[in-house]
N, C-alpha and C positions, 0 to 999 in steps of 0.2 A: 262670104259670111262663114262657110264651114270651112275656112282655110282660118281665117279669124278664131276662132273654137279650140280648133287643133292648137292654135299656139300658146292660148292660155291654158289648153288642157296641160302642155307638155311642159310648158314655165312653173304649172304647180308640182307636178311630180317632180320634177327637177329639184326644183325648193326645197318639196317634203323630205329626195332623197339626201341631196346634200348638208339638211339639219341634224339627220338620225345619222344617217352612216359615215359620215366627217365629223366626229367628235371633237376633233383639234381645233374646229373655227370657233366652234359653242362656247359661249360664258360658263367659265371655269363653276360648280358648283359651291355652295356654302359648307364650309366644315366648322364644329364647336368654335368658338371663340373669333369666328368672324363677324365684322360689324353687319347692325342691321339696325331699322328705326320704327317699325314698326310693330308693337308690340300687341303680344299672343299670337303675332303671324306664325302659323306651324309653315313645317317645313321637312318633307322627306325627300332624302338624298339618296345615292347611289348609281351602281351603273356601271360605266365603262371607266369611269373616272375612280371609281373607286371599288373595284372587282372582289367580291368578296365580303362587301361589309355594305351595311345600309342603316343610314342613320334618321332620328327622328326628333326634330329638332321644335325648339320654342322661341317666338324673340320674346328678348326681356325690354326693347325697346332703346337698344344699346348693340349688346350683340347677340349673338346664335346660343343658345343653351343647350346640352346633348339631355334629351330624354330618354328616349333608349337607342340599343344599337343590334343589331340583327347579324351575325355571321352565317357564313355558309356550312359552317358545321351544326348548326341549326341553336349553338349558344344566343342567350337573350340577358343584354347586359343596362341595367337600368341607373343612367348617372354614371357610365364608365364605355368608353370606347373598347376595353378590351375586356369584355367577357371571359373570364377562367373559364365558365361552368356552366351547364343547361342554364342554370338562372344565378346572373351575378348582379347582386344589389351593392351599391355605394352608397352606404349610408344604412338610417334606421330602418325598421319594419313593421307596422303597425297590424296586428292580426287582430281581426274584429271580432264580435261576438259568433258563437258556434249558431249557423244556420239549423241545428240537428242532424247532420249528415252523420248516417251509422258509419264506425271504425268497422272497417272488411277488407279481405283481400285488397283490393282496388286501390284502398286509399291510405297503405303504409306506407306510415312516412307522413303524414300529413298534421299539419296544427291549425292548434283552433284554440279560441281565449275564451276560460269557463270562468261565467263573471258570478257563477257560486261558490268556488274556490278561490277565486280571483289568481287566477294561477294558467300557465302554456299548458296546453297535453300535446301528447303525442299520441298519433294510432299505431300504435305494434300490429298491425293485420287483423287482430280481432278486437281488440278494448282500447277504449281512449285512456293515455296515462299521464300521469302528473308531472310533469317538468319540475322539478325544487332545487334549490340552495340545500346542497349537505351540511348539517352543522355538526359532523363530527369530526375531531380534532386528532386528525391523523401528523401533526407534528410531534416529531417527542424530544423531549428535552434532550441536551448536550452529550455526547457519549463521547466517551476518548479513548485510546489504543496509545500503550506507551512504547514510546520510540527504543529501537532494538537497536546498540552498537556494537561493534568489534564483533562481528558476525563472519563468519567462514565462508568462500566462494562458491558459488554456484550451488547451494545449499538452499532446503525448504524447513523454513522458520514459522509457527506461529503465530499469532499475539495475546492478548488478553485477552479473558471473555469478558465484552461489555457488555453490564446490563440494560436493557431499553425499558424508558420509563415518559412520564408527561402525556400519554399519547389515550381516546379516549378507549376503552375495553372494545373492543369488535369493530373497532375502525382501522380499516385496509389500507397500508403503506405497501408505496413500490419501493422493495429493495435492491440494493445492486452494489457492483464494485469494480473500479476502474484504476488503473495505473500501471506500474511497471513491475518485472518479476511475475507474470501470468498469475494473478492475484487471482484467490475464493472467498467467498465465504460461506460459513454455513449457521443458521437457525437452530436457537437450543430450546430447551423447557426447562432448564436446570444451567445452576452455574455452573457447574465445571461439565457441563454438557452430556453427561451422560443418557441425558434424553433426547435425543437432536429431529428436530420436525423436519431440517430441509440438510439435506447433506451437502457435501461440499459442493459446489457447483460455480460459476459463470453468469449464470443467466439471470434476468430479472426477473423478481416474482411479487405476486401483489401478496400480503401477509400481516395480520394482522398481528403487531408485534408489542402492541402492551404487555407486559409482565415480564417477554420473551429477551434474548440472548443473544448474540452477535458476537463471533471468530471469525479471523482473517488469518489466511495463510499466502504466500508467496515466495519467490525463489531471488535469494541474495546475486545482486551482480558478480561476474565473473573475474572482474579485475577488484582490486584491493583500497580502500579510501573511498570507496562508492556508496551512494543513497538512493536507495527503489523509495520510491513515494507510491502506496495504495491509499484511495480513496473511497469509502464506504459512503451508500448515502440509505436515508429511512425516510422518504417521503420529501418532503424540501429542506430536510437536516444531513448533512454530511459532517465526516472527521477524517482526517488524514494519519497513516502510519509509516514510520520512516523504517526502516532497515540496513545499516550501513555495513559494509565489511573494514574487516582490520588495515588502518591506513600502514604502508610499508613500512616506516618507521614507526612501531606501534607506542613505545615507550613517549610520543609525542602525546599518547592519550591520557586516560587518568591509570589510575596502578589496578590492576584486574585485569584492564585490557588485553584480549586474547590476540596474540600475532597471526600473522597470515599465516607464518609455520604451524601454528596449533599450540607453542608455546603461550608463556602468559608474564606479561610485565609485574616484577614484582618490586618495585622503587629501584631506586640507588644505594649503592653497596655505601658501607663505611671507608671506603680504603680511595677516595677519590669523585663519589659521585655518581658512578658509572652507573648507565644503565644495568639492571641486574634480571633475567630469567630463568622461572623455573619452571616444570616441567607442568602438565595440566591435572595430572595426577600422581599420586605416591608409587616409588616400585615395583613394579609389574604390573599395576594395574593399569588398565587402557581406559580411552574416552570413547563410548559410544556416539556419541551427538549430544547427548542429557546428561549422562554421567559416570563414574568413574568403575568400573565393575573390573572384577577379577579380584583377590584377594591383597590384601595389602600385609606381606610377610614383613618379619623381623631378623634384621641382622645384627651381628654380632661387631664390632668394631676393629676389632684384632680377626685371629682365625678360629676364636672360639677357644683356644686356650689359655691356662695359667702362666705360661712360658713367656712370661712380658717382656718387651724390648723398648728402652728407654730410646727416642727415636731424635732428630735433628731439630725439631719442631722446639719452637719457645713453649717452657714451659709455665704456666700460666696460671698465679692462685688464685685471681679472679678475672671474671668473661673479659672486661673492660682491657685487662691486661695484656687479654691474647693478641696473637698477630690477626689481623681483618683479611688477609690474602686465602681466601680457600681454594684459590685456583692454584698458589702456590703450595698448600697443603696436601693438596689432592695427589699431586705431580711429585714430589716428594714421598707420600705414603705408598703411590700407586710402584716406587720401586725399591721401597725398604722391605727387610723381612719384621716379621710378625712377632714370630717365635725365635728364641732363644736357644732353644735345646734339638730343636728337629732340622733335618742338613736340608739343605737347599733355601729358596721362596717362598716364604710363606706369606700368604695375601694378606690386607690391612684391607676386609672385608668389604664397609661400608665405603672406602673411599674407592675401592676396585670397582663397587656397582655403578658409579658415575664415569668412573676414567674408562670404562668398557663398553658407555651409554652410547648405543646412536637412536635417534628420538628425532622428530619434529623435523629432521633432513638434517639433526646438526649433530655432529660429534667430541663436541669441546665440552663436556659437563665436567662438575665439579663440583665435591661435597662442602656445602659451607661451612664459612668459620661461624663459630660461635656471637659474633657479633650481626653477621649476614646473616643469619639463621634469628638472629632476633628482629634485622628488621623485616625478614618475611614474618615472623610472628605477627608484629603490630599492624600487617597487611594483610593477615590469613582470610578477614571477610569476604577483601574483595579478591583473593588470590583462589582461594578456596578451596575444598576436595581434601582437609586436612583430618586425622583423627580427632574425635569427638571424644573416642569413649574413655582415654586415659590408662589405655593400656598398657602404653609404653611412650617416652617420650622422641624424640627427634634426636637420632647422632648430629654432631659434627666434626669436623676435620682436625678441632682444635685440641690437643694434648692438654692434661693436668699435671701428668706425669709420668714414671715408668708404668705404674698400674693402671691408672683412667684418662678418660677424657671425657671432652666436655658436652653435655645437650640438656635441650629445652623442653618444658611440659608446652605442648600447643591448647591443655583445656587450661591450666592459669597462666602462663608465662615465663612460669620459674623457669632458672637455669641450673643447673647441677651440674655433679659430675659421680661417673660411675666406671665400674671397673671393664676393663676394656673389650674381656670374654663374655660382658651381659650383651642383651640383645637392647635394640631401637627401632623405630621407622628410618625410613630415610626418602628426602626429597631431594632431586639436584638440581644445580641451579647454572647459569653462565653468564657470562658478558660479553 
């Protein structure tokens, strides 16, 4: 009989151990979306079978439904097997009425639905606060930044200041600015910024920008024909600025356009079409980046004397008449004399100041003829940096006669002609 005992003692332990500790013989566990047919039967999982995670299931009478799910990092995930978070819900959340529990240390962080505001709070560690819908209208109406071409290499440019507007007074916009050419911008209180709230910078900042001002600066690509794209934004309103440098062959652009040399396309000559350039500013004067400084002297045509010398040059009793060739004029004055009566060479001033020009990396300049010289006129807007004040008109290359030759007023148009020891401006030009 106690042999009998022993065997069923030793055939249950057997059993018990071989059901726990042999996992692999055991009926595979229920995961989500496995069939089942009895319904509300719960169901908690886990174990060896699934290391790590523990699941808490429902039948719908169909299959396994996941209610919640338990990891080992102690995440509790409700309607999702994979828990982000201490507490990850899929789906809505219904928060009840507030029991009275005091907002304290303890319970920041915590919500609760106040059905006298009918409104979420939240406890900041000491007071329950009201959760709202902002209605302030921190969008602002359309703002633009006009596109910059024939821009110089590796250079820092600019834009407009736009003004910000549409947006409501005291309501806080993130602003910021993204693109190429290591873009800024900076916040003003005045249009041309002389009052600036946020100086140039990078970085985003939250800023209340009704009334307020918006510049952009960035640095033009290094190769020629290129577009940097900056993009500003003011809360969920953005505008884009383009920046291009001067394509290689710049005269492909409109007439103004400044070349990669630093020259500037001033149209097609009269005498074939040809592309035509002059210089960015008047005689001696240089270009800083903005504009043209140093003083804009006057020369004389001849070498400032009475001693005229009737020269090779067609002579010409009106502009139309002249020869269009100023390159050939130039080349020609640049080796006759001047003067009549004094021994040696005597210079043909204003056309020496171009034939002795190097400028822009180039050396071919050339005083124009009196008809090239008219159609830089008709292009002075966009060629620009010409005299204003009517001091003195523009030489050109082109002879009248023994005594004068010929040039243009640049404030009406006129063409004249004057005697060859008076004084002019002088621009030069090439092809």
């Amino acid at each position: 009989m106690r042999n009998k005992s022993f065997v069923i003692a030793f055939s249950s332990i057997f059993l018990f151990c071989l059901f726990f500790i042999s996992p692999s013989i055991r009926a595979a566990e229920p995961v989500p979306g496995d069939a089942c047919s009895t319904q509300y039967l719960i169901a908690a999982t886990g174990g060896p079978e699934t290391t790590g995670i523990r699941n808490l299931m429902v039948c719908n009478g169909a299959t396994w439904q996941q209610l919640t799910t338990w990891l080992a990092n102690g995440y509790v995930g409700i309607k999702t097997a994979t828990p982000a978070a201490p507490l990850h819900v899929n789906g809505e959340v219904i928060v009840g009425a507030t029991t009275g529990i005091a907002c304290g240390p303890t319970i920041t962080g915590g919500l609760r639905w106040s059905s006298a505001g009918e409104t979420i709070e939240i406890c900041d560690g000491i007071n329950w606060r009201e959760i709202s819908v902002s209605t302030c209208d921190s969008s602002p109406a359309f703002f633009t930044f006009t596109a910059q071409n024939s821009l110089g290499p590796s250079s820092v440019y600019s834009s407009n200041i736009a003004a910000v507007t549409g947006m409501d007074a005291g309501c806080n916009a993130t602003v910021g600015v993204s693109g190429q050419g290591t873009p800024e911008y900076r916040v003003c209180s005045t249009s041309n910024c002389s009052s600036v709230d946020i100086t140039w910078t990078t970085s985003n900042n939250s800023v209340a920008m009704q009334g307020k001002y918006i510049q952009l600066r960035a640095t033009t690509a290094a190769t020629a024909g290129t577009t940097h794209t900056i993009t500003a934004s003011i809360g969920p309103v953005s505008s884009d600025w383009s920046i291009t440098t001067t394509p290689t062959d710049c005269s492909t652009g409109a007439i103004g356009t400044v070349c990669a040399d630093g020259s500037v396309y001033a149209g097609t000559t009269p005498d074939g079409n040809v592309p035509m350039y002059v210089t960015r500013c008047d005689y001696n004067m240089t270009w800083n980046g903005s504009a043209c400084i140093n003083p804009r002297p006057t020369v004389t045509w001849n070498n400032g004397q009475s001693d005229f010398v009737d020269t090779s040059l067609i002579n010409c009793g009106s502009a139309p008449a002249c020869d269009n060739s100023g390159e050939t004029n130039t080349t020609t004055l640049a080796a006759a004399d001047s003067d009549s009566n004094d021994a040696g060479l005597q210079p043909h001033a204003a056309a020496k100041v171009c034939d002795d020009m190097t400028v822009h990396g180039n050396s071919d300049w050339y005083l124009p003829s009196i008809m090239e010289l008219n159609v830089i006129f008709g292009n002075k807007a966009a060629v620009g940096n010409f005299d204003s004040g009517g001091a003195a008109g523009y030489w050109s290359s082109s002879e009248r006669h023994m005594n004068e030759a010929w040039f243009q007023w640049f404030t009406s148009g006129s063409q004249a002609t004057s005697g060859k020891n008076n004084v002019g401006y002088i621009r030069c030009a090439r092809k």
